[in-house]
C-alpha positions in Angstrom: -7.9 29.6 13.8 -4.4 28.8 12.0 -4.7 25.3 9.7 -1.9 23.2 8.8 -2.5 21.4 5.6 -3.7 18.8 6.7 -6.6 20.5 8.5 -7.1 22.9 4.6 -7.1 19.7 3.0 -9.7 17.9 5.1 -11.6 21.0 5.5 -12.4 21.6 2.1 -13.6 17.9 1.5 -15.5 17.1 4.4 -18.9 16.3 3.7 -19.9 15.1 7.4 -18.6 14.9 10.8 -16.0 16.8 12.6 -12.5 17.4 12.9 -12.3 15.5 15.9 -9.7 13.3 16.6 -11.0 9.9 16.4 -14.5 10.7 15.4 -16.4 9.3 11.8 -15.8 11.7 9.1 -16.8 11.8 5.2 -14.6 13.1 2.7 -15.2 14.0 -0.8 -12.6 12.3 -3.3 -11.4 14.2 -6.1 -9.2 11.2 -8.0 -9.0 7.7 -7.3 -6.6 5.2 -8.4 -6.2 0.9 -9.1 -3.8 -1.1 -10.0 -4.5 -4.1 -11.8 -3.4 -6.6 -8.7 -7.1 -4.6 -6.9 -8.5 -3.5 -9.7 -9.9 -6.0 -11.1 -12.1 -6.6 -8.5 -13.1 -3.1 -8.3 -14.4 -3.1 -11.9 -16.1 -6.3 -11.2 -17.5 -4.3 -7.9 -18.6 -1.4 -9.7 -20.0 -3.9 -12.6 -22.3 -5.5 -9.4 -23.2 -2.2 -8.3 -24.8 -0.8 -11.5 -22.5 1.5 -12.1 -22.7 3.5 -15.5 -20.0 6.2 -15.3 -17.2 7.2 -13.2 -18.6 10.5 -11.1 -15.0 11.5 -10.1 -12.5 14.5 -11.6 -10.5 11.4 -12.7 -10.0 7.8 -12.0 -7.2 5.8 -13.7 -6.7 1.9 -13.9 -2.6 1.1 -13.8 -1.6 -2.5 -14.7 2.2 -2.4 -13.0 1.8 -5.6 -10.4 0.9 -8.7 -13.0 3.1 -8.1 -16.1 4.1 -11.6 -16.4 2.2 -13.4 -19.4 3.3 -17.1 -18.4 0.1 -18.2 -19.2 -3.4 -16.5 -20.4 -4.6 -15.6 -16.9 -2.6 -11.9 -16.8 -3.5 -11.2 -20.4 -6.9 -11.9 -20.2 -7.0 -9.4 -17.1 -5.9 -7.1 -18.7 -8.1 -7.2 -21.5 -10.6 -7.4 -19.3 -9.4 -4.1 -17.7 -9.1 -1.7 -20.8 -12.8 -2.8 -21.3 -14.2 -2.0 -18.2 -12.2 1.1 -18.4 -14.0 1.9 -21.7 -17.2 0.9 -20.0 -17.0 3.1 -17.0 -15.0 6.2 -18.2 -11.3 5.4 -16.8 -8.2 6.3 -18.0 -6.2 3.0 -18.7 -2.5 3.0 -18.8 -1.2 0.1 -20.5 1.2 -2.5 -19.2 4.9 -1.3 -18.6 3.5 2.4 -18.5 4.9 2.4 -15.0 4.5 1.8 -11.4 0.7 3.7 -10.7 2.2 6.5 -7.7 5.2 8.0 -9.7 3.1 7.6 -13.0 0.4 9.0 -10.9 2.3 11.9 -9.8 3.9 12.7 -13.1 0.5 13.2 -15.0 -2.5 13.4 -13.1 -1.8 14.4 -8.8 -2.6 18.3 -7.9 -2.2 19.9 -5.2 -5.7 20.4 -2.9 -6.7 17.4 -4.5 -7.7 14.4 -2.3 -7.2 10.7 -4.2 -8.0 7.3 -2.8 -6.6 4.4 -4.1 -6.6 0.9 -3.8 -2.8 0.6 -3.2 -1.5 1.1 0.4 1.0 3.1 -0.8 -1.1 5.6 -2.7 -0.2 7.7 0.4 2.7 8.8 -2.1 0.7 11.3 -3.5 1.1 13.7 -0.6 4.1 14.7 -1.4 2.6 17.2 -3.8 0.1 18.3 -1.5 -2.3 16.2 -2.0 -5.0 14.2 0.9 -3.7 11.1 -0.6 -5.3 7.2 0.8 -4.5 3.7 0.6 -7.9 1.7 1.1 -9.7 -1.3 0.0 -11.4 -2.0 -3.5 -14.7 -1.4 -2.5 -14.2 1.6 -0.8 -12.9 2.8 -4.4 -15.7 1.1 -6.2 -17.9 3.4 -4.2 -15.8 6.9 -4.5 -15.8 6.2 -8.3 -19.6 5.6 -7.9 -20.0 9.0 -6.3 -19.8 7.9 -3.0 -17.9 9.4 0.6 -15.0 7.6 2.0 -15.6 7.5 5.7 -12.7 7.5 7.8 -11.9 8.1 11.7 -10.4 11.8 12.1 -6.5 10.6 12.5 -4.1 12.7 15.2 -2.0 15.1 13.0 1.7 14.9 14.1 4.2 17.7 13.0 7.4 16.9 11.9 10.1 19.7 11.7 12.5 19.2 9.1 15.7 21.1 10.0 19.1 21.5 8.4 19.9 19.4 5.4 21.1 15.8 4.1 24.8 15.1 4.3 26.5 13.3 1.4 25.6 9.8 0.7 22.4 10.0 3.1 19.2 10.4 1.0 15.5 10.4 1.4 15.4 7.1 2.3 17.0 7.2 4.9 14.6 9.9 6.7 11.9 7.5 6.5 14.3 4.7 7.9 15.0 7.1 10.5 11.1 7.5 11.2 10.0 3.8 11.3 13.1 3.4 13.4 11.4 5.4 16.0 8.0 4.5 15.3 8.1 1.1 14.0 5.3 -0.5 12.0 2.4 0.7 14.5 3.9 3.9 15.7 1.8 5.6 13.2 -1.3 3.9 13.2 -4.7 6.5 13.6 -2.1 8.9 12.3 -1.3 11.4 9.7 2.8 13.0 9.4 2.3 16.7 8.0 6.3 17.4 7.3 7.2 20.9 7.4 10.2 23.5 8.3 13.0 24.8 7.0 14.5 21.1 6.2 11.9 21.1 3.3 14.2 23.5 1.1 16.5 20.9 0.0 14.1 17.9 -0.8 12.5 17.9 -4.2 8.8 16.6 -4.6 10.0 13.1 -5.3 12.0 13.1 -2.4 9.3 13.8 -0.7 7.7 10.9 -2.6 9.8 8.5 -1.0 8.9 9.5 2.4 5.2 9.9 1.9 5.2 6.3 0.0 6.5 4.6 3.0 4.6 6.4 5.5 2.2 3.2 4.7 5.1 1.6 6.7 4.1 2.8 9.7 0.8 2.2 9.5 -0.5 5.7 9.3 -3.2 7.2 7.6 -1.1 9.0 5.2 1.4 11.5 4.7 1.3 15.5 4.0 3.7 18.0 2.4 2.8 21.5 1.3 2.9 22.1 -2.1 5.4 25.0 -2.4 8.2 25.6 -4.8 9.2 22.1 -5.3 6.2 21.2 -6.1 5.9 23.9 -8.5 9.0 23.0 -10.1 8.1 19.3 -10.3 5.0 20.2 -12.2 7.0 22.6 -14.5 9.3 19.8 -15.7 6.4 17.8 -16.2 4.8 20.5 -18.3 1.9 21.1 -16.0 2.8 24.3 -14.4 -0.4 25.7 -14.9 -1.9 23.3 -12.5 0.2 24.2 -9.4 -1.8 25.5 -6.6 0.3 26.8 -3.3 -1.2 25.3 0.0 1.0 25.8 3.0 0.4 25.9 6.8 -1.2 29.1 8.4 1.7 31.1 10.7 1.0 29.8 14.1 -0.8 26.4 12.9 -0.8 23.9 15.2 -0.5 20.0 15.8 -1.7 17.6 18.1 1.8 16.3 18.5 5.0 17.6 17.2 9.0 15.6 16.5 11.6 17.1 14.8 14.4 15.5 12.5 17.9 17.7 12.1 18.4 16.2 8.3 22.3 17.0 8.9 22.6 14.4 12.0 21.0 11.4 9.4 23.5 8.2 8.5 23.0 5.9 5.8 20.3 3.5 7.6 19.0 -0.1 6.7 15.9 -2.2 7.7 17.6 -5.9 8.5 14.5 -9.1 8.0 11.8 -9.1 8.3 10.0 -6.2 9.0 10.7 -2.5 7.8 10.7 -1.0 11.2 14.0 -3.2 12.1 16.0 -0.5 11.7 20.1 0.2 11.8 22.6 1.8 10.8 24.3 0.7 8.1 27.7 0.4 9.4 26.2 -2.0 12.2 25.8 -4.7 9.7 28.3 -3.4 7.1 30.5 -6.5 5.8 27.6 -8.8 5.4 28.0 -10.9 2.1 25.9 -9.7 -0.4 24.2 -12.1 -3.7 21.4 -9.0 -4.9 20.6 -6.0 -5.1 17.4 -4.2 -6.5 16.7 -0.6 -7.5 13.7 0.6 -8.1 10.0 0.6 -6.8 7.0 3.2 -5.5 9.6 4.0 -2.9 12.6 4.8 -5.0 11.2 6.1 -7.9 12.7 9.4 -9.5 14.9 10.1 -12.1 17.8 10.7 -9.4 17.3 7.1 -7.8 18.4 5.2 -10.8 21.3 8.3 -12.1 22.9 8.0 -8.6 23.4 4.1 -8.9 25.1 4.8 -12.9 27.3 7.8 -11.8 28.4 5.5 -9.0 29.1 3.0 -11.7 30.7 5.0 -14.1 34.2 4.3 -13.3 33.5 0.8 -11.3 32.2 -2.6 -12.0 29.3 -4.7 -10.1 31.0 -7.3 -7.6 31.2 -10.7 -10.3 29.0 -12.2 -6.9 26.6 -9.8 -7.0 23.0 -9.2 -9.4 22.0 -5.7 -9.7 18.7 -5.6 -10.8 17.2 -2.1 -11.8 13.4 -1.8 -11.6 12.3 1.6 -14.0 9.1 2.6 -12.6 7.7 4.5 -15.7 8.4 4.5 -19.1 8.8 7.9 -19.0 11.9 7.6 -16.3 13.1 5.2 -18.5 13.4 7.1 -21.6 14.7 9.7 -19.6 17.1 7.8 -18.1 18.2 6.8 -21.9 18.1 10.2 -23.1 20.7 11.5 -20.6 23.2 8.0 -20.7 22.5 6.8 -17.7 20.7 3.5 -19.1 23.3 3.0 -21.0 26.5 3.0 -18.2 23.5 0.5 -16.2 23.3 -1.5 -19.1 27.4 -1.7 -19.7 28.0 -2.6 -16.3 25.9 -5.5 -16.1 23.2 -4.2 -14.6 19.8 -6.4 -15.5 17.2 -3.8 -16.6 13.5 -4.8 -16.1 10.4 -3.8 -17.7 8.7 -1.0 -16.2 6.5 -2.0 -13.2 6.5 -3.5 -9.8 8.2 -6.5 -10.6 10.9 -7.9 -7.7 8.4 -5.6 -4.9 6.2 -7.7 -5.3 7.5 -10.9 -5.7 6.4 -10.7 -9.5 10.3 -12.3 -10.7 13.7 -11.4 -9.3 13.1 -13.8 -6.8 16.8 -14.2 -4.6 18.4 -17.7 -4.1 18.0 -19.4 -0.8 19.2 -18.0 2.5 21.4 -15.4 -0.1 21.1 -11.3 1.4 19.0 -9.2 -1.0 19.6 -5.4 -0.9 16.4 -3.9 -2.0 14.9 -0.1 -2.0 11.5 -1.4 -2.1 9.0 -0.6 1.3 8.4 -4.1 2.4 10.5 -6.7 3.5 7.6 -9.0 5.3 8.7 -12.4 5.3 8.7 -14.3 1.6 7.4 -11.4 0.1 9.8 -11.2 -2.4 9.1 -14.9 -3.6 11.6 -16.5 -1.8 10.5 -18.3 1.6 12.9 -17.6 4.6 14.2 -14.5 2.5 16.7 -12.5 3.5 15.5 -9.0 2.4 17.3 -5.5 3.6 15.2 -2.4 2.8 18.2 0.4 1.7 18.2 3.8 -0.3 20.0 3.5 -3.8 23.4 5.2 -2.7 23.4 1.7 0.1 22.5 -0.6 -2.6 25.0 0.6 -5.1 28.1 0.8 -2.7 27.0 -2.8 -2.1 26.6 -3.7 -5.5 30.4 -2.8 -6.3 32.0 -3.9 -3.3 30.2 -7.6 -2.7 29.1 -7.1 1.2 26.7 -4.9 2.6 28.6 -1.5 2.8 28.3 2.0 4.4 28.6 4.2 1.1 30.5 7.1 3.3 33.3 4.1 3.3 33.9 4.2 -0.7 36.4 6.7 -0.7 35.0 8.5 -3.3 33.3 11.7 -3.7 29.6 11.8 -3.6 27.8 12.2 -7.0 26.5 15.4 -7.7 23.0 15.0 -9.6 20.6 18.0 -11.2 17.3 17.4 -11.9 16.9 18.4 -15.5 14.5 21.5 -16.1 12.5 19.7 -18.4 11.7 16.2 -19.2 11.2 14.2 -22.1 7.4 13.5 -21.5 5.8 10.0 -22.5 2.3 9.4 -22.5 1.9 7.1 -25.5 0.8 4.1 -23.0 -1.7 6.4 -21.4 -5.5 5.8 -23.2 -7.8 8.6 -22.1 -11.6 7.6 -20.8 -14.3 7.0 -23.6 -17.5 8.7 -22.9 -18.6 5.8 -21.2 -20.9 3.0 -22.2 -23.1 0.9 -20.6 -23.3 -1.2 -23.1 -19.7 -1.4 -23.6 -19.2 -5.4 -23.2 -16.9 -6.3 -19.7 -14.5 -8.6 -21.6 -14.0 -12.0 -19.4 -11.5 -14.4 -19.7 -12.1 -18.0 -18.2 -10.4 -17.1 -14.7 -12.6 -14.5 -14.1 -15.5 -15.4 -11.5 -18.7 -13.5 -10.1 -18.0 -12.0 -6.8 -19.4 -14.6 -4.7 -22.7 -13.8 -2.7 -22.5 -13.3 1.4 -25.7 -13.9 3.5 -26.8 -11.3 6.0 -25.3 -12.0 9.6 -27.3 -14.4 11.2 -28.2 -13.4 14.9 -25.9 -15.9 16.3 -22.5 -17.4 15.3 -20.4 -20.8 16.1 -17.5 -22.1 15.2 -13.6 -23.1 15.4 -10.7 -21.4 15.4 -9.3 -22.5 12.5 -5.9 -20.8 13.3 -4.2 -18.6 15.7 -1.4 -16.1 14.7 0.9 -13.7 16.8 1.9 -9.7 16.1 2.5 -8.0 12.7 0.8 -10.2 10.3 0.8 -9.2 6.9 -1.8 -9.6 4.3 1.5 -10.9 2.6 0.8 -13.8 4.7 -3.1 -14.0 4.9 -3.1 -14.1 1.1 0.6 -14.0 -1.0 1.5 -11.9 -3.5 3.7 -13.6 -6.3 3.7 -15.0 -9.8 1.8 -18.3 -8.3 -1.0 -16.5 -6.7 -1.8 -12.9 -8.0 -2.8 -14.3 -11.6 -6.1 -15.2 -9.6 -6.7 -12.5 -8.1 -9.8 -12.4 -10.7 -11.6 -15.4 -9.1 -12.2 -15.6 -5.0 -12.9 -19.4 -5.1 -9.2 -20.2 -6.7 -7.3 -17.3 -4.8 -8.6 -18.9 -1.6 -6.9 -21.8 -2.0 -3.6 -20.0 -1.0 -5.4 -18.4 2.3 -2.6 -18.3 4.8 -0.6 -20.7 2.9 2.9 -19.0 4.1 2.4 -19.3 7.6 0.0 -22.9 7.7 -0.4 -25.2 4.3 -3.3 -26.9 5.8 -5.6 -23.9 7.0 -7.7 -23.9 3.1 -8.2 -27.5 3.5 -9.6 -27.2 7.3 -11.3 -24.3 6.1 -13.4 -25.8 2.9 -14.7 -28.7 5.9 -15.7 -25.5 8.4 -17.3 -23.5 5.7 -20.9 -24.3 5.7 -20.3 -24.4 10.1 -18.4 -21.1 10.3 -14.9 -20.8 12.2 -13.3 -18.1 13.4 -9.3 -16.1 13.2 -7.3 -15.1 16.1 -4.9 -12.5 15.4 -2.1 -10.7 17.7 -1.4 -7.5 17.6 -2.0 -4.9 13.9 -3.7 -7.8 12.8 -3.3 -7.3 8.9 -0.8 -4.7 8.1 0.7 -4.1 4.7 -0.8 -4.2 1.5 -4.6 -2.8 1.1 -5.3 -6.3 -1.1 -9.0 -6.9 0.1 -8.5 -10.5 -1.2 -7.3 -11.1 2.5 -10.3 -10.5 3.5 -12.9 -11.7 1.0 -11.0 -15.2 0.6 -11.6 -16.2 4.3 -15.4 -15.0 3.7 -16.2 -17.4 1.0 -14.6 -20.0 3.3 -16.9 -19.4 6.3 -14.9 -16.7 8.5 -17.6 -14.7 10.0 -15.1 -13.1 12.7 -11.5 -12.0 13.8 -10.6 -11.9 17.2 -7.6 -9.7 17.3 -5.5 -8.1 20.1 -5.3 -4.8 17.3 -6.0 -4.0 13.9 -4.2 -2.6 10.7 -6.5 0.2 9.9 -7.1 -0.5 6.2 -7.7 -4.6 6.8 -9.9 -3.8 9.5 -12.3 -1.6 7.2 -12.1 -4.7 4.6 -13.6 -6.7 6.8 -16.3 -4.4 7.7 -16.7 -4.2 4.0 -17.8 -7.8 3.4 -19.3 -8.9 6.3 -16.5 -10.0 9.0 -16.9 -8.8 12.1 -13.3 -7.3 13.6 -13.7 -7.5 17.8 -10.7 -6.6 20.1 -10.1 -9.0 23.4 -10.6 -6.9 26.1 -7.6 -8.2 28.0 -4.4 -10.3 27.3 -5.4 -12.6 29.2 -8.7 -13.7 26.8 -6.2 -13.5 24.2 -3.6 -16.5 26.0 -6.8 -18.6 26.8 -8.0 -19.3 23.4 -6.2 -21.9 21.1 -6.4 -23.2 17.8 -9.5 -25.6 17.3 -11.2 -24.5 20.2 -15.0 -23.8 19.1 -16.4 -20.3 19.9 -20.1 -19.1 20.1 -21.2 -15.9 19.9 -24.7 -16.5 21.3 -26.3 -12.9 20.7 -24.2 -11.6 18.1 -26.2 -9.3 15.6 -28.2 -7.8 18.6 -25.2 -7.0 20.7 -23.2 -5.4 17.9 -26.1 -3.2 17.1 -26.7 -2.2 20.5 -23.7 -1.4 21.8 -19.6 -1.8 21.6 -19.3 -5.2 23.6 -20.1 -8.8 22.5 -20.3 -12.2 24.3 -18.1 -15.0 23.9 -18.2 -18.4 24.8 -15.4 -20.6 24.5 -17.5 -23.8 24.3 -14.5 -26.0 24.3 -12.8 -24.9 28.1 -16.2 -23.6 29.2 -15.2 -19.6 29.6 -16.5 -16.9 28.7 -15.0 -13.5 28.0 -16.2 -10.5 26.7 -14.7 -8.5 23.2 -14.9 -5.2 22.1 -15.8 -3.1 18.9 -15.4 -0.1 17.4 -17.5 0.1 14.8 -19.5 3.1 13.6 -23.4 2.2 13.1 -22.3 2.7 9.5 -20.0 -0.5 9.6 -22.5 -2.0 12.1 -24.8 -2.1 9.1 -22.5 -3.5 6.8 -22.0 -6.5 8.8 -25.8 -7.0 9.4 -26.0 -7.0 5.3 -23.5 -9.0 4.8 -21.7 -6.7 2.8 -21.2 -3.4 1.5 -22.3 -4.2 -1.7 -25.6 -5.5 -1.0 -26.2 -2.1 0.5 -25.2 -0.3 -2.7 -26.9 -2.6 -5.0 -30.1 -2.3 -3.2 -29.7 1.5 -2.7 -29.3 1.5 -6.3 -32.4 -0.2 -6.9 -34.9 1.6 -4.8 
């Protein structure tokens, strides 16, 4: 039978189950990668596990989230990093090396590779042709132990590229154009495989910025062959050797097929707050403009930051207006030196950052209050950029630029001026003095521990019933950006689970830790609406709320990558069966689940009681007897540990 990629790339990696849409299956992981906001607690994982080398073809630790040193929490992270990296065989790449996926991509991604990652937007990686997955720590921790990562066989959908991109419309703006038809669930129990004659005029790290976003949509990931582009993108790089073709068989099939004509694409924008409000420029053109940020995982070639200087070359940034650039590797920005453009950015005005997430994340570049931010970043979810009530527009560089010189939020086909012709150079300058290689690996290699670093907390098996309040009830999309924020307040702690959980919720209710801490040794419960935990893979979304007594979330739906994180430590994730369960529960009623560990065991549906109006409904499951056994333990890691030990 014909493959796409998709089906070569899970093929040669499965280690159990079938090809089955929706059924369990176990993959094989080639590469993994962390970044230091995750990783952390992955090395402290791996450290509870027993762990005494890496068992995968490579595994590297990127510190690109927490580069602020405002006091010694950061720092001492990142010692404690490079020395768990030394302990476990990792390669380590140093503070303002870069932003992990284009880093990623420049030195270690191959094509036929699969590489999981504890970044949702590690997805990136299949624009080389790659089986590339966002998931949480733990599930990391365990593919660097050795270990399959399980996940439900996603529906592949086709999507024929056709034509090409006009001037001033850029890859960016293909990805707009997809979560403008999908949205931010549109994709979920998906995977995009992108293919057709469209493909001939977008190099690989075009293709990067629509894989890296594909995490916008919820989806499992995204897949490109890896065919001349690729080729040449590892020939730059100086890896040539390592390019392996992998394109679909003639006649390969999908279990869904769209198609984009590339030549019919405007300049699109995603308006606040969600990247899945999508328009076209022009429909909010004239907008006043106070910021706008280049840069991140989803803008993050060469060609992103040389458009925004040729534009600049014979203009000058609006005096209203910060233009913040964002280089995502050190190597892209000596590159960027090499050829001038870093320089025009710099005589212009421009602020130049250190390489790294930075203003993504709401690590700095914070914007003023109620002011418009032009960004190229992927997520827009409210206060994520540090600000609360931001006002954050997700654009491609050529959108940000135009608005940059002119003040207001502009369509760039409006300059009236031609479009910049940019070549990707034949060779780069390479730079790999920030990248440490993996020791032999050392058990006895001491884990370096600043004060802010804590022992994961201990979780109890599941008891066989549970009872308790609902602490808080929230509506559609939540983010973990809102379960637990990002930013240069919060992240530092990312180390230590009792202090991070302080800030659980804290952008959407102030009061819920404080409720929570009285609750905790009683239990309460979260009601979510619908994709209950999308965004960011950050397990710390899940793990806080488990040290402060959650022991399950009721949700209308789930974000595929929070949902296995609360598998992973012992939260159960149940569905209401109807929306009508869902509008008669409220905040502080008090919920029993009378049989709980017997019915979850048994079978997919579980008794609830709603103690407080004296109902009772019934939820739903869908958890494999794998998962099932995770909750039973309490967590993942107990499993491990005690595997370990017998």
């Amino acid at each position: 039978m014909p493959l796409n990629v998709t089906q070569k790339l899970i093929a040669a990696h499965l280690l159990e189950g079938e090809m089955r849409e929706g059924s369990e299956i176990a993959l094989k992981i080639d590469q993994t990668l962390t970044q230091d906001a995750t990783g952390t607690m992955v090395m402290l994982e791996l450290e509870a596990m027993g762990l005494e080398r890496a068992a995968t073809e490579v595994s590297v630790q990127y510190v690109d989230h927490n580069l602020l040193q405002t006091d010694f929490k950061n720092a001492d992270d990142h010692l404690f990093l490079q020395s768990a990296c030394r302990r476990f065989g990792i390669w380590y790449s140093r503070p303002g090396n870069g932003v992990s996926h284009p880093v990623h991509m420049e030195y270690f991604g191959r094509p036929g590779r699969t590489l999981l990652g504890s970044d949702s937007h590690t997805c990136a990686a299949g624009s080389m042709g790659m089986l590339a997955v966002g998931a949480g720590g733990l599930e990391v921790a365990m593919a660097i132990a050795g270990e399959p990562f399980y996940v439900k066989m996603p529906r592949i959908v086709g999507v024929k590229l056709t034509g090409s991109l006009p001037d001033w419309v850029s890859a960016k703006d293909v990805i707009l154009e997809m979560l403008r038809r999908y949205d931010v669930t549109g994709g979920v129990g998906k995977i995009f495989e992108y293919y057709g004659p469209g493909l001939a005029s977008l190099s690989a790290m075009d293709r990067h910025v629509i894989a890296n976003m594909g995490a916008e949509l919820g989806a499992t990931t995204s897949v490109f062959p890896s065919d001349g582009a690729v080729k040449a993108f590892l020939e730059s790089r100086g890896r040539g050797a390592e390019w392996e073709p992998l394109e679909a068989d003639a006649g390969a099939a999908y279990d869904e097929e769209i198609a984009i004509d590339l030549s019919t694409l405007v300049p699109l924008i995603a308006c606040p707050s969600s990247p899945g409000n999508v328009v076209p420029v022009s429909e909010v053109a004239g907008r006043k403009v106070y910021q706008c940020v280049v840069g991140s995982s989803a803008n993050p070639g060469l060609r992103d930051f040389a458009i925004v200087a040729m534009m600049l070359r014979e203009r000058r940034i609006h005096d209203d207006v910060s233009l913040d650039i964002n280089p995502t590797s050190r190597q892209i920005l000596e590159n960027l030196s090499t050829l001038g453009y870093l320089g025009i950015l710099i005589h212009k005005g421009a602020r130049i950052h250190q390489a790294g997430c930075g203003g993504c994340i709401g690590m700095g570049e914070a914007p003023a209050t109620q002011k418009i931010s032009l960004r190229t970043v992927p997520r827009n979810f409210p206060g994520r950029s540090g600000t609360k009530e931001d006002m954050v527009y997700l654009c491609s560089p050529e959108t940000a630029a135009a608005s940059a010189i002119t003040g207001v939020i502009t369509d760039p086909r409006t300059l009236g001026f031609p479009y910049p012709e940019f070549e990707e150079p034949d060779t780069y300058l390479l730079n790999s003095e920030a990248l440490a290689p993996p020791s032999g690996g050392d058990s006895r290699e001491p884990l370096v521990k600043g004060p802010n670093i804590a022992p994961l907390p201990e979780f109890d098996p599941l008891p066989p019933a549970v009872e308790g309040v609902v602490l808080i009830k929230v509506g559609d999309n939540i983010s973990t950006d809102e379960i637990m924020p990002a930013g240069t307040k919060v992240l530092p702690l990312r180390s230590n689970i009792p202090e991070i959980a302080k800030f659980t919720f804290f952008p959407v209710d102030e009061g819920y830790y404080a409720r929570a801490m009285k609750q905790r040794e009683t239990g309460s419960f979260i009601v979510g609406g619908l994709n209950y935990g999308q965004g960011s893979s950050r397990e710390h979304a899940a793990l806080a709320p488990r040290y402060l007594g959650v022991r399950a979330v009721l949700a209308r739906s789930f974000a595929r990558i929070h949902w296995q994180n609360l598998c992973n430590f012992g939260i159960v994730p149940l569905t209401f069966a109807s929306e009508s369960d869902y509008d008669a529960v409220a905040e502080g009623d008090v919920l029993t689940l009378p049989d709980l560990r017997r019915e979850i065991t048994e079978g997919s549906r579980v008794t609830v009681h709603n103690r407080s109006r004296n109902t009772t409904f019934v939820a739903e499951h869908t958890m494999t007897p794998r998962q099932v056994q995770m909750i039973l333990e309490g967590s993942v890691i107990r499993i491990c540990r005690n595997c370990r030990r017998g």
